[in-house]
Biopython code that builds the backbone (N, CA, C, O; Angstrom):
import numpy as np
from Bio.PDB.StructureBuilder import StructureBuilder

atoms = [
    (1, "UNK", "N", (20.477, -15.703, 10.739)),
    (1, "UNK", "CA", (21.676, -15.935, 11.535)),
    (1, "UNK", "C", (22.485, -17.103, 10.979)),
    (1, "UNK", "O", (23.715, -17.145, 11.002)),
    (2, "UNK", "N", (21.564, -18.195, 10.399)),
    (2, "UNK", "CA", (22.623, -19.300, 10.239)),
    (2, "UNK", "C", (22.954, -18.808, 8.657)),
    (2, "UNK", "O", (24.105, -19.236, 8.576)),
    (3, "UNK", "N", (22.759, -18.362, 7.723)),
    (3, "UNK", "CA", (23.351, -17.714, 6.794)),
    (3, "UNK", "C", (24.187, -16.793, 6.830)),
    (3, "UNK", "O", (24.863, -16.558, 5.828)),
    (4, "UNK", "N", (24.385, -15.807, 8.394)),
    (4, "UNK", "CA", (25.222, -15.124, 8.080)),
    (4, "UNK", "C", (26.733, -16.139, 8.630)),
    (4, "UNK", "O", (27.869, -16.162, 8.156)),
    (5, "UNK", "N", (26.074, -16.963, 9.910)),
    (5, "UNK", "CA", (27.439, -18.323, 10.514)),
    (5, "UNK", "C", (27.589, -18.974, 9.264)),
    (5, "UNK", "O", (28.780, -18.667, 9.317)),
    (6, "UNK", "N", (27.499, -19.611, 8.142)),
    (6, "UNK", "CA", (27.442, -20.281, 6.810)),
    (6, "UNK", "C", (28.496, -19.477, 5.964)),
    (6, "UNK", "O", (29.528, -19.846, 5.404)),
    (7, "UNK", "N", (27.863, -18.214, 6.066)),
    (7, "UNK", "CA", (28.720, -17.527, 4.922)),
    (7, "UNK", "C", (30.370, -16.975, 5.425)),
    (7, "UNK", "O", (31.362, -16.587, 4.809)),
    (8, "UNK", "N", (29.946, -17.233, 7.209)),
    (8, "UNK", "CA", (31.578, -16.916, 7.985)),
    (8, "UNK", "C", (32.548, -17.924, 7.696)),
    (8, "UNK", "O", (33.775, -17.829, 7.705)),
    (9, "UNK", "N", (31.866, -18.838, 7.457)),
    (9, "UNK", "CA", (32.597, -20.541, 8.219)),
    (9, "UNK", "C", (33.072, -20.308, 6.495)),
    (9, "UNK", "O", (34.269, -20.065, 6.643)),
    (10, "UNK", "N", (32.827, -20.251, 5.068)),
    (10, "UNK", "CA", (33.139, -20.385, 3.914)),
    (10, "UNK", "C", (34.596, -19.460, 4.016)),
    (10, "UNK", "O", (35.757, -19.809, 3.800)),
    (11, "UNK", "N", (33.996, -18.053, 4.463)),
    (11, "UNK", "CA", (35.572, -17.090, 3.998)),
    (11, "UNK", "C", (36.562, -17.729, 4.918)),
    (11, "UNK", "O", (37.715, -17.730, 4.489)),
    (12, "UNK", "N", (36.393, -18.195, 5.921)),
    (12, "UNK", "CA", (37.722, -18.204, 6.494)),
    (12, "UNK", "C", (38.080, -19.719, 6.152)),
    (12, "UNK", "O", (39.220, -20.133, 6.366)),
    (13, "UNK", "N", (37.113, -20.521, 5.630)),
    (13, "UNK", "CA", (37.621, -21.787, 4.615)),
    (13, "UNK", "C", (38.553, -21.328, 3.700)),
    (13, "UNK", "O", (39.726, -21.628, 3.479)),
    (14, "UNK", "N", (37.725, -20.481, 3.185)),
    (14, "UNK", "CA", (38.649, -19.752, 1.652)),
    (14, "UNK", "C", (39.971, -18.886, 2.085)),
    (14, "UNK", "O", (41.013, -18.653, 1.473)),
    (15, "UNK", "N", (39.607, -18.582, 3.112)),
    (15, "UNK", "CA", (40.967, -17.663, 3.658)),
    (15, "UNK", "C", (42.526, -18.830, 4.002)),
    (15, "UNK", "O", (43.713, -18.688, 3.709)),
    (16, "UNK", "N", (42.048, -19.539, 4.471)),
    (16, "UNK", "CA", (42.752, -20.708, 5.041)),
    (16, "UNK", "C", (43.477, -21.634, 3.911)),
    (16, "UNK", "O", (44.627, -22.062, 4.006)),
    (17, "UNK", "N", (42.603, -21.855, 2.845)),
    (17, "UNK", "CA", (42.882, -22.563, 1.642)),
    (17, "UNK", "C", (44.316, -21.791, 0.731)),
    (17, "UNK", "O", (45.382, -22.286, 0.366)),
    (18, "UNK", "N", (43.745, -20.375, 0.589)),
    (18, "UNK", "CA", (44.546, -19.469, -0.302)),
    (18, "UNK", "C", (45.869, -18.976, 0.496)),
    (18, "UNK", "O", (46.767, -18.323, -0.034)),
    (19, "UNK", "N", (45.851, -19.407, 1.908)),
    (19, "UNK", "CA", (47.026, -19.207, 2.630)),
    (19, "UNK", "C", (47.841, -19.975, 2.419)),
    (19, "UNK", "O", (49.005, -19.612, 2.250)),
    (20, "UNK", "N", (47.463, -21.296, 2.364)),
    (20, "UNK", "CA", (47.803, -22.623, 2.027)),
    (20, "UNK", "C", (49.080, -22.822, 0.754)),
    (20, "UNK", "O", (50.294, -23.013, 0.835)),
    (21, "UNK", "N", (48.144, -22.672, -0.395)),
    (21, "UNK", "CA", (48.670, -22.092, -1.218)),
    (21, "UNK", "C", (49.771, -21.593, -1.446)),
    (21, "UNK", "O", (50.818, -22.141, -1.794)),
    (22, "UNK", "N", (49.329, -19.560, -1.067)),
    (22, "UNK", "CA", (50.473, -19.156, -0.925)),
    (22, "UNK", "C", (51.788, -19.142, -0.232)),
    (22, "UNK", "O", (52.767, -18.464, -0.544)),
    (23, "UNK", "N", (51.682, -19.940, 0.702)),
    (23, "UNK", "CA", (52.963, -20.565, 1.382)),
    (23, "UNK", "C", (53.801, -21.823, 0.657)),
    (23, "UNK", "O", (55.030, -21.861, 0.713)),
    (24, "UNK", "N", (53.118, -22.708, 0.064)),
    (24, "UNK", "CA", (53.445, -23.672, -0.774)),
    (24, "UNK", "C", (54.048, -22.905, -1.663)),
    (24, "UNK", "O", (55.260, -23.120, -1.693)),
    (25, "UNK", "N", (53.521, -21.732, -2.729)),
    (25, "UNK", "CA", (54.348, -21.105, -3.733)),
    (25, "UNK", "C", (55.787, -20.713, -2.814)),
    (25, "UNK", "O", (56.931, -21.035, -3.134)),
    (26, "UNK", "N", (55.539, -20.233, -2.065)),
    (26, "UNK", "CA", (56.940, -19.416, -1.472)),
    (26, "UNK", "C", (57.805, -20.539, -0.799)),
    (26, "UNK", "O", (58.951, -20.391, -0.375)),
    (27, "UNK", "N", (57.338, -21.258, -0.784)),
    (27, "UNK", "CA", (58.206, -22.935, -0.250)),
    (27, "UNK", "C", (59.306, -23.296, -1.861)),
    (27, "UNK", "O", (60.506, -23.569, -1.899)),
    (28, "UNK", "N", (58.279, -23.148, -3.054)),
    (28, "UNK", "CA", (58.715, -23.466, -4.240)),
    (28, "UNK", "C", (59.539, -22.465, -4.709)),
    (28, "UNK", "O", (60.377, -22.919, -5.488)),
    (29, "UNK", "N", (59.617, -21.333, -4.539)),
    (29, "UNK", "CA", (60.304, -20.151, -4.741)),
    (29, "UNK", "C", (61.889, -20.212, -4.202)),
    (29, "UNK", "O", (62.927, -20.006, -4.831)),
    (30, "UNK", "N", (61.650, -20.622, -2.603)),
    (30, "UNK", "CA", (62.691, -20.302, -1.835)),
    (30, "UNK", "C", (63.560, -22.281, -2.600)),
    (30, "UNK", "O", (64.702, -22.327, -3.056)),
    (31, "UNK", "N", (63.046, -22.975, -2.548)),
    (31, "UNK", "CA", (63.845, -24.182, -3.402)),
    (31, "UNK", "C", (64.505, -23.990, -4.467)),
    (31, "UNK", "O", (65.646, -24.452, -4.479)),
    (32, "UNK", "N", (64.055, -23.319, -5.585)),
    (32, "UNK", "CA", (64.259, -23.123, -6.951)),
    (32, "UNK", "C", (65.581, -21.918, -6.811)),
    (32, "UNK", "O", (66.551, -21.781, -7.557)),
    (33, "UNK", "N", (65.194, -21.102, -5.526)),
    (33, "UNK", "CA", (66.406, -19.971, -5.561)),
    (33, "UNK", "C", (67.586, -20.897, -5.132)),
    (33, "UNK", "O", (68.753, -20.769, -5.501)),
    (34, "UNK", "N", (67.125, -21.785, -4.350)),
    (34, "UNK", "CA", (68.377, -22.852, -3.457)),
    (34, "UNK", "C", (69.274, -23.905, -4.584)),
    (34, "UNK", "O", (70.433, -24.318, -4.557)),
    (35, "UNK", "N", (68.243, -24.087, -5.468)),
    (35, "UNK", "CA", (68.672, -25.055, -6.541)),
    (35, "UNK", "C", (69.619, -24.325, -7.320)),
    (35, "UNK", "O", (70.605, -24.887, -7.796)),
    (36, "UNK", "N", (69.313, -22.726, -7.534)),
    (36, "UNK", "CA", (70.608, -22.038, -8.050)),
    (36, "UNK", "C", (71.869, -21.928, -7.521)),
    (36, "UNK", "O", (72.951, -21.976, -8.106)),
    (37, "UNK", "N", (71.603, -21.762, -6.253)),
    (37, "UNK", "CA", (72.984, -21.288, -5.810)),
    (37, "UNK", "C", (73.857, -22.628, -5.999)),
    (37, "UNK", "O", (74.949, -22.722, -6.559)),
    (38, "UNK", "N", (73.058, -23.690, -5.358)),
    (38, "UNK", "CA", (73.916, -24.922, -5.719)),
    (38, "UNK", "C", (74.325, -25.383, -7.161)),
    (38, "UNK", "O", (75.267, -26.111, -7.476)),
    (39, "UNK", "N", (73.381, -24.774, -7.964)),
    (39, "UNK", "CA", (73.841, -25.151, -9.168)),
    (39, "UNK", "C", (75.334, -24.007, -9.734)),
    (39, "UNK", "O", (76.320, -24.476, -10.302)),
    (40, "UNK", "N", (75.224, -23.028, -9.524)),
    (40, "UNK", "CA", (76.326, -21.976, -9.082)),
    (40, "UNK", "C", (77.602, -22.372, -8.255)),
    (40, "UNK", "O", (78.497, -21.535, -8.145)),
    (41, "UNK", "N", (77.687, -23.203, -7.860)),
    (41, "UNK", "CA", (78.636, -23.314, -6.737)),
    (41, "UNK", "C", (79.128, -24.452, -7.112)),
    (41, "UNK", "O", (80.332, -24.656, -6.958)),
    (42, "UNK", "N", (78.166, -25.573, -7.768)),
    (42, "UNK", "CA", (78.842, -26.518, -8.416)),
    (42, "UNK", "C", (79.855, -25.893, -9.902)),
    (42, "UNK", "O", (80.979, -26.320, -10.168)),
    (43, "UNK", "N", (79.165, -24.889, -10.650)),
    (43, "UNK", "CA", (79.830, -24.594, -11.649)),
    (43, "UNK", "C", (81.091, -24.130, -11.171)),
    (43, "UNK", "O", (82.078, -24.774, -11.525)),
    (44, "UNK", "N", (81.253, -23.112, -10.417)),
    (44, "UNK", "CA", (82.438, -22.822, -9.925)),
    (44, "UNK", "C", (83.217, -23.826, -9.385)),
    (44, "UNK", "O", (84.355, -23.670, -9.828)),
    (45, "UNK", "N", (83.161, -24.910, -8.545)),
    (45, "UNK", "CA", (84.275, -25.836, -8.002)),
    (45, "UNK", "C", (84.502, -26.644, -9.242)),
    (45, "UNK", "O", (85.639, -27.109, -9.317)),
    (46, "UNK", "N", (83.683, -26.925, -10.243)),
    (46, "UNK", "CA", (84.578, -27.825, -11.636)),
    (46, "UNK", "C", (85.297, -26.807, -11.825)),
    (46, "UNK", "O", (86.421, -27.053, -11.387)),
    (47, "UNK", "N", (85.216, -25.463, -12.386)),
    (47, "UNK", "CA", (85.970, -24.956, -12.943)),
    (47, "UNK", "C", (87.121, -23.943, -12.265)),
    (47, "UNK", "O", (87.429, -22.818, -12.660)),
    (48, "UNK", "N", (87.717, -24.763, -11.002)),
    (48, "UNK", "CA", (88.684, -24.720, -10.197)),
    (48, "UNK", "C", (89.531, -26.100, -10.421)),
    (48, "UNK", "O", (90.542, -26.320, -9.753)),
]
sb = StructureBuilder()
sb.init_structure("model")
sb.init_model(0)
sb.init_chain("A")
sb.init_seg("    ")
for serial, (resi, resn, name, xyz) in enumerate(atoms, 1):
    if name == "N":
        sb.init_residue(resn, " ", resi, " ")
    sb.init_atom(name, np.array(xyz, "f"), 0.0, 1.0, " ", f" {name:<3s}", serial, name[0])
structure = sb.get_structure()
């Protein structure tokens, strides 16, 4: 029993961790798309 509570308590460590993660990537994703547009929008108002 306490090996199978041991081996529960790990996946949803690991589940929790890799969620982690993948929200951080999509944090970095959604910035980098943001950094374009502004970088886009600056190009256009100089060259007005």
């Amino acid at each position: 029993m306490m090996k199978k509570l041991a081996a529960l308590i790990f996946l949803i460590a690991m589940a929790g961790l890799s969620g982690c993660n993948t929200i951080e990537g999509a944090g970095k994703d959604i910035q980098s798309g943001g950094d374009a547009v502004s970088d886009t929008a600056r190009d256009v108002k100089n060259e007005m």
